[in-house]
C-alpha positions in Angstrom: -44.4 0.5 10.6 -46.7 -2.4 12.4 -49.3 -1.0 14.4 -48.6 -3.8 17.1 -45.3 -2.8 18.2 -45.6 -1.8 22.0 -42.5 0.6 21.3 -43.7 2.5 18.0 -42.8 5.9 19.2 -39.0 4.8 19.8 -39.2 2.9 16.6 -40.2 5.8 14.6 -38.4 8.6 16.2 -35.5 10.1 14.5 -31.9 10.2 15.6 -31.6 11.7 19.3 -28.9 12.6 21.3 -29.5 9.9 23.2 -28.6 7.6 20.5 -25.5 9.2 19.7 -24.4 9.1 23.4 -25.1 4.9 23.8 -23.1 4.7 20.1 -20.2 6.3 21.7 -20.2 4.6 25.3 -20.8 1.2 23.5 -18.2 2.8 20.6 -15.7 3.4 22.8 -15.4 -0.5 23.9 -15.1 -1.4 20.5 -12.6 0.7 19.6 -10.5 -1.0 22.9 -12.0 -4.8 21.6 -10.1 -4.3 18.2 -7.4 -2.6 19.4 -6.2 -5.3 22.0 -7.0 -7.8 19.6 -5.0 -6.2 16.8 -2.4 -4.7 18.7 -0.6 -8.3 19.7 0.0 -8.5 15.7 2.2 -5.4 16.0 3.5 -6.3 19.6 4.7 -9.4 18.6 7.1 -7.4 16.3 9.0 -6.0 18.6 8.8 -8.7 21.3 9.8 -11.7 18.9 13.4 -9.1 19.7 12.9 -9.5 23.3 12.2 -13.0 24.2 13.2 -16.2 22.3 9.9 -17.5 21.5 9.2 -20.7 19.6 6.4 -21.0 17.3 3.9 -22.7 19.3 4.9 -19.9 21.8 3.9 -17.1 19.4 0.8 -19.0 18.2 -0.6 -19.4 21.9 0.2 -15.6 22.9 -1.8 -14.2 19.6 -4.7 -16.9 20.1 -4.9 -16.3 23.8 -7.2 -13.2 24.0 -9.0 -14.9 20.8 -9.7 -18.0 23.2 -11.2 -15.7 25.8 -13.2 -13.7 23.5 -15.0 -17.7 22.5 -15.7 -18.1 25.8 -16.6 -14.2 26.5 -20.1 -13.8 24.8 -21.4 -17.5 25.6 -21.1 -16.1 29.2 -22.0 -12.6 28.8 -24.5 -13.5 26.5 -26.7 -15.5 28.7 -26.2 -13.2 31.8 -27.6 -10.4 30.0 -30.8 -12.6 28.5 -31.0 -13.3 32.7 -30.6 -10.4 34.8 -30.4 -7.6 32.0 -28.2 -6.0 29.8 -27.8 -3.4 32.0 -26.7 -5.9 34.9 -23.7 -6.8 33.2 -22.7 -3.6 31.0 -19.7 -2.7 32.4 -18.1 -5.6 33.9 -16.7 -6.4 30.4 -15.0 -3.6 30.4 -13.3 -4.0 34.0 -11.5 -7.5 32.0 -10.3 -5.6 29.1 -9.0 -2.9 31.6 -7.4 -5.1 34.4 -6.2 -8.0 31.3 -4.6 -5.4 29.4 -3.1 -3.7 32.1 -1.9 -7.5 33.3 -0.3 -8.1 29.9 1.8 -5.1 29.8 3.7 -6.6 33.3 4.0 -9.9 31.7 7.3 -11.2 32.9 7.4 -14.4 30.8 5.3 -15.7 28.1 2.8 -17.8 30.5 1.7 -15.1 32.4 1.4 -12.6 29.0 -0.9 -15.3 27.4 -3.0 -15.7 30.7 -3.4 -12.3 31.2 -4.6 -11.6 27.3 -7.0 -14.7 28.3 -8.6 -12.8 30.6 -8.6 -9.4 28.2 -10.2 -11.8 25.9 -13.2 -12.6 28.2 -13.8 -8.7 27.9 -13.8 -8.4 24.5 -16.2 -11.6 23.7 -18.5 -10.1 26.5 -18.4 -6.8 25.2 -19.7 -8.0 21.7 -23.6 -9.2 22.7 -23.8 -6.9 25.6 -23.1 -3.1 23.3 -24.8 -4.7 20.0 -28.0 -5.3 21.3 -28.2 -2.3 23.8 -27.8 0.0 20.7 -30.5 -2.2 18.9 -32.9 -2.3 21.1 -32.8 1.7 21.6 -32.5 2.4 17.9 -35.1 3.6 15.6 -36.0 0.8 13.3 -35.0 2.7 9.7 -31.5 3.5 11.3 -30.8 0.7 13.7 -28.4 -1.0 10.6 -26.8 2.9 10.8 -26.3 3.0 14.7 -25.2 -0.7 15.3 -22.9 -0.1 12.4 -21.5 2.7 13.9 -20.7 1.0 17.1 -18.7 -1.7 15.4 -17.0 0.7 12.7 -15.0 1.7 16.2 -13.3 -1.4 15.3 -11.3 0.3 12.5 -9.7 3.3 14.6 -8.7 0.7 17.2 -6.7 -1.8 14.4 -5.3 1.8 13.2 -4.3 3.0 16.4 -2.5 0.1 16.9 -0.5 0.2 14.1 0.3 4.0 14.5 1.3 4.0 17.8 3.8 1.0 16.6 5.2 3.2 14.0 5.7 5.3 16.3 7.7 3.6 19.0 9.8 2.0 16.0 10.7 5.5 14.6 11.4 6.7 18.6 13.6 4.2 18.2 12.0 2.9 21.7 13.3 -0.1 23.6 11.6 -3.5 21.5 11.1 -4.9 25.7 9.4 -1.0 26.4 8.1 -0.4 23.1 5.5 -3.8 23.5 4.8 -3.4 27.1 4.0 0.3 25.8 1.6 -1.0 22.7 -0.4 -3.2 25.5 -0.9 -1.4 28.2 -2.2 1.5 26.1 -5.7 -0.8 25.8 -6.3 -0.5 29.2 -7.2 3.3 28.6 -10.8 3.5 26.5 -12.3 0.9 28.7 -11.4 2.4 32.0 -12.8 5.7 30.8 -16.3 4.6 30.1 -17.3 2.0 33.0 -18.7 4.7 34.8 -20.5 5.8 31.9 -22.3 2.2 31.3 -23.0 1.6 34.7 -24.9 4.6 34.8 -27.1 3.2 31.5 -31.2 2.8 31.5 -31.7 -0.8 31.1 -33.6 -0.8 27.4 -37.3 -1.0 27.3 -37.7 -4.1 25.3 -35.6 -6.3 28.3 -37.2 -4.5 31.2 -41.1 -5.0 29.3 -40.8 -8.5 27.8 -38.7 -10.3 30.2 -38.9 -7.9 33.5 -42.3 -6.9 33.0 -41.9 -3.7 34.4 -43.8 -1.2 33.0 -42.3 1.9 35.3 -38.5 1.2 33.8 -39.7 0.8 30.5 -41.3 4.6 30.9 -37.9 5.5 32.3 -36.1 4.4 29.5 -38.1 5.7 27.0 -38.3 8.9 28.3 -34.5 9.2 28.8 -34.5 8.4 24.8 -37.9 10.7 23.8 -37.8 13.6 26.5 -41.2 12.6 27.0 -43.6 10.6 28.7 -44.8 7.8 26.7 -47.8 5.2 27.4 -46.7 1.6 26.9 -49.5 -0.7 26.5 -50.0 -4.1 28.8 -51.0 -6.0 26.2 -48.3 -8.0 25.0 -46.3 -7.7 27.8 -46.8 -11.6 28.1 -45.1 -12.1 25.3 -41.7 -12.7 25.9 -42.3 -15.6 27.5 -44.1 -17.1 25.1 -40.9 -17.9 22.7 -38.3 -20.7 23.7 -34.3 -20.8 22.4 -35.4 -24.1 20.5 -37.7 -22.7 17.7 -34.7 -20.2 16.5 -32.5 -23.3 15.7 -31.9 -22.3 11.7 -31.5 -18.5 12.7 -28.5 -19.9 15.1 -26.8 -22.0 12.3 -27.5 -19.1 9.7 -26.1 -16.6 11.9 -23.0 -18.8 13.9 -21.5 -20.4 11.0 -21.0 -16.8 8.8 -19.8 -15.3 11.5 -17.8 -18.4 12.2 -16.2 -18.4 8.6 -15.5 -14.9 8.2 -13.6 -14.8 11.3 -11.2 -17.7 9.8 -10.1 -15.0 7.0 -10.5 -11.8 9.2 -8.5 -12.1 11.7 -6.3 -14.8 9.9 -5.1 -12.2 7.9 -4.9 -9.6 10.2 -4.0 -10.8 13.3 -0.8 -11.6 11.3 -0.7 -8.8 9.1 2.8 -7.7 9.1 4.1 -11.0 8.2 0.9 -12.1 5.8 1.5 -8.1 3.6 5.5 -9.7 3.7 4.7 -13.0 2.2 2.1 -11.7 -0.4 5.0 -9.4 -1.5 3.8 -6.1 0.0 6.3 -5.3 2.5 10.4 -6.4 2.8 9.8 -7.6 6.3 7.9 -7.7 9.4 8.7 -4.3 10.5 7.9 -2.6 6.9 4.6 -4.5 7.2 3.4 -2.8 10.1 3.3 0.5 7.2 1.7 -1.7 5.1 -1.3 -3.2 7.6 -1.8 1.3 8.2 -1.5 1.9 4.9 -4.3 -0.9 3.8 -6.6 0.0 6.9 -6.4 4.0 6.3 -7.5 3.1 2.0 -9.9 0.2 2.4 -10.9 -1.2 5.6 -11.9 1.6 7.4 -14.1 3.4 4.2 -15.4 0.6 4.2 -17.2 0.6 7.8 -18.9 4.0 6.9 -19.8 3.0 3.3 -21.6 -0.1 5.1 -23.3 2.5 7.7 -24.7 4.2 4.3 -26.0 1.8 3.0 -27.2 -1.5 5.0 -30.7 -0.1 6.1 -31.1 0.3 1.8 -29.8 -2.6 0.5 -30.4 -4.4 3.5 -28.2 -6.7 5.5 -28.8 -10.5 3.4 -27.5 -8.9 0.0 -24.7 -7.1 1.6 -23.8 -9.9 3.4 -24.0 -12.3 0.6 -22.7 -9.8 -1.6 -19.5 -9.3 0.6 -18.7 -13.5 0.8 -18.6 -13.1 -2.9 -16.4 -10.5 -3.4 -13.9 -11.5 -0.8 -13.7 -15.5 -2.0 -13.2 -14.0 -5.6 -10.5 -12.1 -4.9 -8.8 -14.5 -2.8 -9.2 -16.9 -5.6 -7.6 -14.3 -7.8 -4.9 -13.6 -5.1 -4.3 -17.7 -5.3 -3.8 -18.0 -8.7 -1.3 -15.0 -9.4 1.1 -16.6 -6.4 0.5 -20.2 -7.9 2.2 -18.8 -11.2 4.7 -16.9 -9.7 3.3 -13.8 -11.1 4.2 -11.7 -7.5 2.7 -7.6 -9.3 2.9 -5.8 -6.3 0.2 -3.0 -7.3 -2.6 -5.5 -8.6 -1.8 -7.8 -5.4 -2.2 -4.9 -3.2 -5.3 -3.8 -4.8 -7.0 -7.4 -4.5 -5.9 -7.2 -1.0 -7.5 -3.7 -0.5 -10.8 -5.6 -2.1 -10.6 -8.2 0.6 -10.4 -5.7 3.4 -13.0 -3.1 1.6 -15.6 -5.9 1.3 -15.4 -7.8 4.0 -16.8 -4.5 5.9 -19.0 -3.5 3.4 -20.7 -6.8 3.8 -19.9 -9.8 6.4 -17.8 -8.1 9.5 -20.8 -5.6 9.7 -23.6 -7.6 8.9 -22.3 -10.8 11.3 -22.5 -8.2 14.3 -26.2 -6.7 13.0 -28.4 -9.8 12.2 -27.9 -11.6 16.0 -29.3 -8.2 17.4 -32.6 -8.7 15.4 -33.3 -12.1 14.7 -33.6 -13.2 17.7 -36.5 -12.7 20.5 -35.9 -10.2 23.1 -35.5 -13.0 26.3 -32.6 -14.3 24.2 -31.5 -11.8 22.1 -28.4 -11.4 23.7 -27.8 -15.1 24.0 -27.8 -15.4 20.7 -26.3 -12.7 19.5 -23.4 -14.2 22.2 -23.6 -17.6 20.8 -23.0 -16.3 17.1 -20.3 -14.1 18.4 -18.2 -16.8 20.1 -18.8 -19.0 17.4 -17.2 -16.4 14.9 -14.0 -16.1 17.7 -14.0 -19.5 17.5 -12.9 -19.0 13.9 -10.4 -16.4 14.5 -8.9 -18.9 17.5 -8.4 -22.0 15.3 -6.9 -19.3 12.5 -4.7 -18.2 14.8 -3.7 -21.3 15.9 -3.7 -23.4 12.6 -2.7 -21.3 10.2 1.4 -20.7 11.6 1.5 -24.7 12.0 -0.4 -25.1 8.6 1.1 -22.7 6.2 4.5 -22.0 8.0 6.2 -19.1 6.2 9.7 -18.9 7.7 13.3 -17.4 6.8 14.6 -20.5 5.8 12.6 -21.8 2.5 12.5 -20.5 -0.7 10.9 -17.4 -2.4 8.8 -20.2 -4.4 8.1 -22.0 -1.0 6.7 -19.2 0.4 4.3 -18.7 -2.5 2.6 -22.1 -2.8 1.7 -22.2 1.1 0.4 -18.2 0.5 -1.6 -19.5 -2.7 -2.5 -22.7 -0.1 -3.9 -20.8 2.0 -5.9 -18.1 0.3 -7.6 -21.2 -1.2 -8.9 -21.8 2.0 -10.0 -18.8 2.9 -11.9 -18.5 -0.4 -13.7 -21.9 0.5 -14.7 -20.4 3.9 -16.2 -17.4 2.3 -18.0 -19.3 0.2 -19.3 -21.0 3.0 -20.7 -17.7 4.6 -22.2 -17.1 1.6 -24.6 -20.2 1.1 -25.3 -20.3 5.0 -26.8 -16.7 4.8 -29.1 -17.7 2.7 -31.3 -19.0 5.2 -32.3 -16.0 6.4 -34.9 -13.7 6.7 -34.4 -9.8 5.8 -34.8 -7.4 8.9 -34.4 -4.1 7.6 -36.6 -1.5 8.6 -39.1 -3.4 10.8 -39.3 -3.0 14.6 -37.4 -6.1 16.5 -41.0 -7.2 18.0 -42.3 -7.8 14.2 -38.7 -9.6 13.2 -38.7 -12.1 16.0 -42.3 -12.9 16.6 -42.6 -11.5 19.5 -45.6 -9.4 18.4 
């Protein structure tokens, strides 16, 4: 551990309670991020019975909340490089809790998609604002560990969503209750915890670099440590020294991943009951919804905790790069088998499961933990935001392009169906090989304290 490092005793300590209780506030917004972004897959289920929506309809009601979460982090971001991170914790989750709360009294599709806008700006908010407060007070051997386990949240959420469907279809509930039901119930997790990160330290590396306040960064240390810790002066200068401009490669090599993993993560998923139909897994829409469970419970969520193992090992370039690979082959693989006709259920479902397994144990975990470190403390969160909006960005044009692109409707043919699936997987194997050669760029983090990473120090 560098002997220059003004915060060595919080970069050396070991796991405190204090760690596990910012991982579960900042947790708990994840868990409501995913969840209202996943839960208009399964919505849209049962309110495709309800309302006589045409396709542009449907594409701008499941890219709405994507749209907002672009726009979220850009402004979060910023705000909490300017005032703190503190400042803004919080607010984020007012938007999910008002937008989803908004969404569930749509009366017509114009004032649903508005009102998942404005969920949206939560979400993208939430994203720069909860990853770097967990960096910033992590220990510098675990941090990978900690900021992973504020994203694996993500997981529960997706499978919440797709459980509580289930269970509304087998209720036999109303389809006009049943997805009023499904998006209201996101409003929940972030009301409970805005009391929670209002009442949050602002961390020690904003309020000693940026602030310069030496009595807060005691404060926050201590609340960590339990005991009173002497931070040095020297240094505390520092912070200003570094400008936005001299991190232009670390933006590129950290937006565009982010950017092309979100074209094949959520253009998958955000559509999963009707993608798991077309690739053969599920009879229809409805049967999909077991499907999209089934597939999260066996590979997507493992996959968060077998990342949490072992990114502060292997580290978060190889993983990363690692992932891309894995992912574009198996698409590829995916591609071919549909281009022939040759629709095997069981090896389609296990290429799938490969996808999901390895896109979190590598890109959708280390997208959300290089911004946090690569960047300097006075814009850490600005650039963790603008790698974050650019990777909604990605989800947004996948959620808009790919119903127009790769239309998969009633009324074509079984073979039809197959060459656009095949088309598509093509193309999200070319954006995953994309993440892979723009990661390469960058500079390993693990293990060292975010002062020695950025320059800072």
């Amino acid at each position: 551990m560098s002997e220059k490092t003004p915060f060595k005793p919080l970069d050396e300590t070991r796991p405190r309670r204090a760690h596990i209780k910012l991982l579960l506030i900042s947790g708990a917004g994840f868990f409501a991020d995913a969840y209202d972004l996943f839960a208009i897959s399964v919505a849209l289920v049962f309110l495709k019975q309800v309302w006589p929506l045409s396709p542009s309809e449907v594409a701008l009601i499941a890219m709405a909340a994507l749209l907002g979460a672009t726009i979220g982090p850009f402004i979060f971001g910023r705000i909490g490089d300017i005032f703190g991170r503190k400042y803004i914790y919080g607010v984020e989750a007012a938007l999910l809790t008002a937008g989803a709360i908004a969404s569930a009294l749509s009366i017509n599709p114009t004032m649903l998609w508005i009102s998942r806008f404005i969920l949206g700006l939560g979400v993208g908010g939430d994203y720069p604002i909860s990853a770097t407060l967990m960096s910033e007070y992590s220990p510098a051997r675990s941090r990978g560990l900690f900021v992973t386990g504020v994203f694996s949240m993500q997981g529960w959420g997706i499978i919440t969503a797709a459980l509580l469907g289930l269970g509304l279809l087998n209720l036999h509930v109303n389809p006009d209750i049943a997805w009023r039901v499904i998006l209201g119930v996101g409003a929940v997790a972030p009301a409970l915890v805005i009391y929670f990160r209002r009442r949050i330290y602002e961390t020690p590396r904003f309020a000693y670099f940026v602030k310069q306040d030496l009595n807060e960064v005691k404060k926050a240390v201590k609340d960590v440590l339990n005991s009173e810790v002497e931070v040095p002066v020297n240094g505390i200068n520092n912070g200003h020294k570094v400008h936005l401009r001299n991190y232009l490669t670390t933006i590129l090599a950290t937006a565009i991943p982010w950017f092309a993993l979100d074209v094949f993560f959520y253009g998958t998923n955000i559509f999963g009951p009707f993608v798991t139909t077309a690739l053969g897994l599920a009879k229809n829409p409805l049967a999909g919804i077991y499907t999209q469970l089934y597939i999260a419970l066996a590979f997507l969520v493992p996959g968060y905790y077998v990342a949490a193992l072992i990114v502060d090992r292997m580290g978060r370039k190889a993983m990363q790069i690692m992932g891309f690979a894995i992912v574009g082959t198996a698409y590829l693989a995916m591609a071919l088998l549909l281009r022939h006709g040759l629709v095997i259920p069981s090896l389609i479902l296990a290429l799938y499961g490969l996808v999901q397994f390895f896109t979190n144990v590598g890109p959708n975990v280390t997208t959300f933990i290089l911004p946090t470190e690569l960047f300097p403390t006075r814009y850490r969160t600005t650039g963790h935001g603008i790698a974050a909006g650019s990777g909604k960005l990605g989800a947004t044009l996948a959620a808009l392009l790919i119903p127009i692109l790769f239309p998969i409707t009633s009324n074509i043919s079984e073979a039809a169906k197959l060459t656009i699936m095949s088309n598509l997987l093509i193309v999200l194997a070319t954006f995953a090989l994309i993440g892979a050669l723009l990661t390469l760029p960058i500079k390993e983090p693990r293990g060292k304290p975010l002062e020695v990473i950025s320059g800072e120090v």
